[in-house]
C-alpha positions as CSV (number, residue, x, y, z in Angstrom):
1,X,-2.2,3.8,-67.5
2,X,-0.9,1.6,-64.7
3,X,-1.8,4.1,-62.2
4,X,-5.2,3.9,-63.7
5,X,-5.6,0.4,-63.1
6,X,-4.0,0.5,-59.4
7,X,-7.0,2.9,-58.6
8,X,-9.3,1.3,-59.9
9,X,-8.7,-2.3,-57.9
10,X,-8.2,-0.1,-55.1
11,X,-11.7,1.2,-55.2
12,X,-13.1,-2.1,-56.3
13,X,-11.4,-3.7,-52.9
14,X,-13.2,-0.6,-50.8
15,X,-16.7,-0.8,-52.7
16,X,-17.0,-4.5,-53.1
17,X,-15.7,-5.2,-49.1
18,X,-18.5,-2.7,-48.1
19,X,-21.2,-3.6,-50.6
20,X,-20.9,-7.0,-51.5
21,X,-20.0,-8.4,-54.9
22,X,-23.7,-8.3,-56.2
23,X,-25.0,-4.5,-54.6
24,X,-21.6,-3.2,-55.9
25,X,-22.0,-0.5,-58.9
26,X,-19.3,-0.2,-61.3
27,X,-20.2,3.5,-61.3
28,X,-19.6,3.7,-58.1
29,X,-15.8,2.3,-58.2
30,X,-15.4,4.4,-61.0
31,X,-16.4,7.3,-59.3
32,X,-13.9,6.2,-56.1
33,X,-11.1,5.7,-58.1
34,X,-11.8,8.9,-60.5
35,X,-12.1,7.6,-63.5
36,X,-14.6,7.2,-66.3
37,X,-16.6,4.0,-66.7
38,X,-15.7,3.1,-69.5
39,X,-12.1,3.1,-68.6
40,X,-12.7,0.5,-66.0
41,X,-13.9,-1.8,-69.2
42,X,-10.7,-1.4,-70.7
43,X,-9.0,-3.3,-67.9
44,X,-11.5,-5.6,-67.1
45,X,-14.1,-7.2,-69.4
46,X,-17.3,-6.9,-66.5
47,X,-17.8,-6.7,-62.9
48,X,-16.8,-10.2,-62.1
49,X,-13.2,-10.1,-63.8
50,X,-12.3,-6.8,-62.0
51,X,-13.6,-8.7,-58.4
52,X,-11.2,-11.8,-59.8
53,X,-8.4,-9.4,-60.5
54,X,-9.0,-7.2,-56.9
55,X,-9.0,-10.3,-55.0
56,X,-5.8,-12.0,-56.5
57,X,-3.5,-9.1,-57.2
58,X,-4.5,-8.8,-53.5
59,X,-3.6,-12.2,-52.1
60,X,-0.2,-11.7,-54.7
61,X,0.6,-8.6,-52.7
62,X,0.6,-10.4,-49.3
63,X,2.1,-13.6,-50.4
64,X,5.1,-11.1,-51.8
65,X,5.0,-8.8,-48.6
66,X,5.2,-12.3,-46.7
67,X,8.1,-14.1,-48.7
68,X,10.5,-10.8,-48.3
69,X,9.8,-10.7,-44.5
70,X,10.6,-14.4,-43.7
71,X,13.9,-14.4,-45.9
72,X,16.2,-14.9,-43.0
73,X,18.4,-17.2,-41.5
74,X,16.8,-16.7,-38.1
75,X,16.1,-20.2,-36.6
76,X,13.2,-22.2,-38.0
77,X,10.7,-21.4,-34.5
78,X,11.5,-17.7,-35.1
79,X,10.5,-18.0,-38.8
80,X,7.4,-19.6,-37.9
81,X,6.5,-16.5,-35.5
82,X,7.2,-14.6,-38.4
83,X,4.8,-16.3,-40.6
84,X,1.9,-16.0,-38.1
85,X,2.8,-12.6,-37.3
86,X,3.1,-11.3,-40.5
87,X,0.5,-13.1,-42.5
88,X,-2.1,-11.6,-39.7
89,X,-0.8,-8.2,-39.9
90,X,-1.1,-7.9,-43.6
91,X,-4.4,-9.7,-43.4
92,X,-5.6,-6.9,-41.2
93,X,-3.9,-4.1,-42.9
94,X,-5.9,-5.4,-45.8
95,X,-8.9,-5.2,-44.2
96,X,-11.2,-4.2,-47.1
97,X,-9.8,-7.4,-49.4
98,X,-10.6,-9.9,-45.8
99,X,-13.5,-9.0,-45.6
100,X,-14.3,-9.8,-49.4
101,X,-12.3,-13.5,-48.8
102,X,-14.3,-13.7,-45.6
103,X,-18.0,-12.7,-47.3
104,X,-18.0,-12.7,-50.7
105,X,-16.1,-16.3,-52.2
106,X,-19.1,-17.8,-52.3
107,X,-21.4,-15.3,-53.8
108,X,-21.8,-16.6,-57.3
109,X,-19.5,-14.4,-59.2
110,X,-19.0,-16.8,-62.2
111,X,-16.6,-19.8,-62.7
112,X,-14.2,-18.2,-64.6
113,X,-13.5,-15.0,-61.9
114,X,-14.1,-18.0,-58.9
115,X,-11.3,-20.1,-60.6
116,X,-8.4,-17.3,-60.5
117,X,-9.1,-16.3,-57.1
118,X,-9.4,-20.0,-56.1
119,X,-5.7,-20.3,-58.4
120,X,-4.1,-17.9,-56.3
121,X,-5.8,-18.8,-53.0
122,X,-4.4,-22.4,-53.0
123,X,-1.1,-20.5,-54.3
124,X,-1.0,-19.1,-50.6
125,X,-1.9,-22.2,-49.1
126,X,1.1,-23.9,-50.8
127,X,3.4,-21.0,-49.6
128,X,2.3,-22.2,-46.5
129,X,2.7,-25.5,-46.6
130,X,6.2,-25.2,-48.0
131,X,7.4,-23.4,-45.2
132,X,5.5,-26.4,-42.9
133,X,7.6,-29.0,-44.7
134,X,10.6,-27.0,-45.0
135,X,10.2,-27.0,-40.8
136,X,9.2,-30.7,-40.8
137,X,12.9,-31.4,-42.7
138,X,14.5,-29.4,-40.2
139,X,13.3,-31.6,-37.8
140,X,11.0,-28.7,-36.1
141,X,7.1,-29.6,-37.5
142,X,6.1,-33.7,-37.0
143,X,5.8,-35.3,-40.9
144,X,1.8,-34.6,-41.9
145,X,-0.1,-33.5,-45.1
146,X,1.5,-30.0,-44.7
147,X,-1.0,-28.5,-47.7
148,X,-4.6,-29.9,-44.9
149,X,-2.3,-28.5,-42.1
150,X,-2.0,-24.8,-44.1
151,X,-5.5,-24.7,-44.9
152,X,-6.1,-25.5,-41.6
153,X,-3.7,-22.4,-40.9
154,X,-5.2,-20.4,-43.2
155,X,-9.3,-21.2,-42.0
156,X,-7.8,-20.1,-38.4
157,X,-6.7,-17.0,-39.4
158,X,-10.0,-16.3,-41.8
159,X,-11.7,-17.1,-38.3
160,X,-9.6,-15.1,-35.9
161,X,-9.6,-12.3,-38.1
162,X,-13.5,-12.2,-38.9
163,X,-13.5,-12.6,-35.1
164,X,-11.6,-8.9,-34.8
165,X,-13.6,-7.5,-37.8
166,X,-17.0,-8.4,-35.8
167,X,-16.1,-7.4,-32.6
168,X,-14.5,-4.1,-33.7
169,X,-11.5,-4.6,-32.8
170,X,-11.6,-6.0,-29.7
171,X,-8.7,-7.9,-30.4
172,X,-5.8,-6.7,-31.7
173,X,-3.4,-8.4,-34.2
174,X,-0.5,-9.0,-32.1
175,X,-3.1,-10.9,-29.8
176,X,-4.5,-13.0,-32.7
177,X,-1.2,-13.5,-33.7
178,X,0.3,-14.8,-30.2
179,X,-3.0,-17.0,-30.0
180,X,-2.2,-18.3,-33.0
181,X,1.5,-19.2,-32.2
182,X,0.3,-20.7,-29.3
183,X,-2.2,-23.0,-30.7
184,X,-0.4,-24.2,-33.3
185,X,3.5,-24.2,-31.8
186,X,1.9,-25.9,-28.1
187,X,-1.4,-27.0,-28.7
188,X,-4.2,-26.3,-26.2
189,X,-3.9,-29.4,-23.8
190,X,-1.5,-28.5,-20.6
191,X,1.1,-30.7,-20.6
């Protein structure tokens, strides 16, 4: 049965990042992830619970993929590459579920699917910001309100990301990455 619903958020990620919460079918992720229908409704209650439940197991996959990469003991400016690296890496390897955070959040899928996703969205944000005031204790990041600067983080990478989604790839990850690194470790003035 777990397989089941693993392939069926699958296909709801692929079918609701290339449709659009509202022109998506349940059919149609039934059909992608070969199952019945009716099987989908015995996971998920209706169309806007599965996108809740696509979109947060999602995010709960990367924050997991990005807490097992930075445990370390490398110093605190390597852990911080790490962090940018990583977190656009997995955002682009997710491609299907970034395109639904970069498109679809505000689409009016219903409060109660809109307040889990935004529950584990400012989950990830607070990862961030941890790791920001874990560096600011170290004596690496100035003192600030770490959980603005990791949404700040956070709205760079949605940007820089929908940036390589639009352009086709123009840009790659490790570029987005290093740009990334650079604005936020230097800054853009020249000293």
């Amino acid at each position: 049965m777990k397989n089941s619903r693993e392939k069926i958020l699958k296909a709801a990620v692929a079918v609701f990042s290339r449709r659009g919460f509202h022109q998506a079918q349940v059919e149609e992720i039934a059909k992608k992830a070969g199952v019945g229908k009716g099987t989908i409704y015995l996971y998920f209650p209706n169309k806007a619970m599965l996108f809740s439940a696509a979109v947060s197991e999602g995010l709960e996959e990367i924050m997991a993929a990005l807490q097992s990469e930075l445990q370390s003991d490398v110093p605190f400016t390597e852990h911080f590459h790490i962090l940018i690296r990583t977190s656009v890496t997995l955002y682009l390897k997710h491609g299907d579920l970034s395109k639904i955070l970069i498109n679809e959040l505000t689409s009016g899928i219903g409060p109660a699917a809109m307040k889990e996703i935004e529950a584990v969205r400012e989950r990830f944000i607070g990862f961030i910001a941890g790791v920001l005031e874990q560096g600011s204790r170290d004596g690496y990041i100035k003192p600030m309100d770490f959980r603005l600067a990791a949404a700040g983080i956070v709205g760079l990478m949605d940007s820089l990301c929908r940036f390589h989604f639009q352009s086709r790839g123009a840009v790659d990850s490790a570029q987005i990455a290093e740009t990334m690194h650079a604005i936020l470790s230097n800054g853009l003035l020249a000293k």
